[in-house]
N, C-alpha and C positions, 0 to 999 in steps of 0.2 A: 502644645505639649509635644513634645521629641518622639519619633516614632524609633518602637525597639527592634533591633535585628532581626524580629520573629515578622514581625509587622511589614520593615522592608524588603524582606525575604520574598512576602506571599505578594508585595505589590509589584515587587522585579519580574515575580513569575506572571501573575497577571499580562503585565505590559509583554512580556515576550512570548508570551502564547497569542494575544490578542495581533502582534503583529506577525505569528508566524499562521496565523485562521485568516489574517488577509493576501499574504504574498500565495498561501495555499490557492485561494478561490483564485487569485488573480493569475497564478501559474498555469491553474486549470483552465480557463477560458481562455485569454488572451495564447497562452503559452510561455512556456519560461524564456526563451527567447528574447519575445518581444516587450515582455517585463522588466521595468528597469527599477532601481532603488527608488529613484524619486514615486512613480507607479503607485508601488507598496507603501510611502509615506503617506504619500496623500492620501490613503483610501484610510489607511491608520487612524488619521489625522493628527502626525506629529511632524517633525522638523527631519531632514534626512539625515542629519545630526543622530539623532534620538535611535534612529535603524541602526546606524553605526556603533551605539555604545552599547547594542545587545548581541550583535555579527559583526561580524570583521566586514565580508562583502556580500555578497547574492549566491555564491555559492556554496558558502558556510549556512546562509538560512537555508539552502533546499537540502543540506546536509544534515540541518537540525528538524526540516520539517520531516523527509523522509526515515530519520530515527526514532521521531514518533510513530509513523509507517508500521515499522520492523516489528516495534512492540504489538501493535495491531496483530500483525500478521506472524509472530513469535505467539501471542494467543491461542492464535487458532492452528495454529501447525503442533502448540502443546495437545489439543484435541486425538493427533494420531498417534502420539507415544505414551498415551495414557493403555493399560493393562485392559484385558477385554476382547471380545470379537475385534478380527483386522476388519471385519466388512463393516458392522458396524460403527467404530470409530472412525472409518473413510465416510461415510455418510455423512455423518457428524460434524466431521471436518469440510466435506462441500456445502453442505447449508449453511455451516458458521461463515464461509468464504461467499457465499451468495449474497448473504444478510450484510454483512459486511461492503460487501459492492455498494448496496444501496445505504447504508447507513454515513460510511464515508465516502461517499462520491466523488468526490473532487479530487482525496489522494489517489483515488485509484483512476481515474482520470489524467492525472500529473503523470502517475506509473505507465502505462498503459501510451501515452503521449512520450514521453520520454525514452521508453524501450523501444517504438519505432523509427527513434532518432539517436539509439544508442550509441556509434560511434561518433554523436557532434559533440557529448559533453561527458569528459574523464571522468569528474565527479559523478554522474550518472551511471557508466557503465561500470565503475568499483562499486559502487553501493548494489547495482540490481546484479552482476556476475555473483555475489557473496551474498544474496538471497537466494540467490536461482541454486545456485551450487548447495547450500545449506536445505533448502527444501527439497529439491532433486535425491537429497540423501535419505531425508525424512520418510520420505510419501515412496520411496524405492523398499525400505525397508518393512513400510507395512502392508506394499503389493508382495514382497518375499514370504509376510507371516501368509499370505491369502492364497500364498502357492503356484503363484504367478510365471512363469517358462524366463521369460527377461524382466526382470521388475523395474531397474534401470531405464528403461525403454519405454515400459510403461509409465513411469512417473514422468520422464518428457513427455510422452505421449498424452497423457491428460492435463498435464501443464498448459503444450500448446493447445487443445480444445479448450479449453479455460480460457486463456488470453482470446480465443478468435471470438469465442461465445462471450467476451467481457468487453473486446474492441466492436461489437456488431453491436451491442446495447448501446456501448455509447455514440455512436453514429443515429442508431433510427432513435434513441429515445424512451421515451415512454410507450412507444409502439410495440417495442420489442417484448416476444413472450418469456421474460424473465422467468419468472418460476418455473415457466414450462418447461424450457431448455433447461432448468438446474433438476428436474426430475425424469427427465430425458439421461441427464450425464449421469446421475446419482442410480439412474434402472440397470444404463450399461455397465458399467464399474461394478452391481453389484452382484451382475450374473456369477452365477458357479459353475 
């Protein structure tokens, strides 16, 4: 029986999510780098043919994987423009970004891997400059409701505490006192 547009729809998406959840893990471990198409097929287990007729190249999937990213992190950045205490919805918004580290690991791994190497891949530094600058705005705006002397300053400010405290997790591991350190950064932020 002939499968209906509805049917090929959701199997297209299937297969391109399935091989955009392999070149992800394999980005993140190996590194994008050293990741090549064939890599990403074989762990698939299709034809490098098959990676071809859903991306063009290897840069178009970390284009498409890290736009799934965005949506992630376009979630939880909605967290601070939502109406309500600035302190409270900063809270809000660092736990949603905590839980998140550990729930997606690998993109933020890929992130995290990739901003250290920002100026090796253009594709990488347009995508992360046009998060960095859109959230810098965001998280600026709700240190200004909180009354803050530079809010601009401060939202780099705890950006980079963020990355250093997200780059040290991923080095030591399960070692590392996650929660601790996000109730550490969530105490200081929310002094008055």
């Amino acid at each position: 029986m002939p499968r209906s547009k509805k049917q090929f729809s959701i199997m297209r998406e299937k297969s391109r999510k399935r091989l955009m959840d392999n070149a992800l893990e394999l980005f993140a471990v190996d590194g994008y780098e050293n990741t090549s198409i064939s890599d990403i097929a074989n762990k698939a287990g299709v034809a490098k043919g098959t990676l071809y007729h859903y991306f063009k190249s290897k840069e178009d999937l970390l284009q498409a994987i890290f736009g799934r990213g965005a949506e992630e992190i376009e979630q939880i950045m909605t967290i601070a423009r939502q109406d309500g205490d600035p302190y409270e919805r900063l809270e809000n918004m660092l736990i949603a970004l905590f839980n998140s580290i550990e729930s997606h690991y690998d993109f933020w791994r890929l992130y995290l891997s990739l901003m250290t190497q920002i100026n090796s891949y253009d594709t990488a530094r347009k995508l992360m400059t046009e998060l960095m600058h859109h959230h810098v705005v965001v998280v600026a705006h709700l240190f200004k409701e909180m009354g803050k002397e530079h809010p601009e300053e401060e939202a780099f400010l705890i950006g980079a505490t963020l990355d250093g405290a997200f780059l040290h997790y991923f080095q030591v591991g399960d070692q590392y006192p996650l929660h601790r350190i996000r109730d550490l950064i969530v105490a200081k932020y929310l002094e008055r």
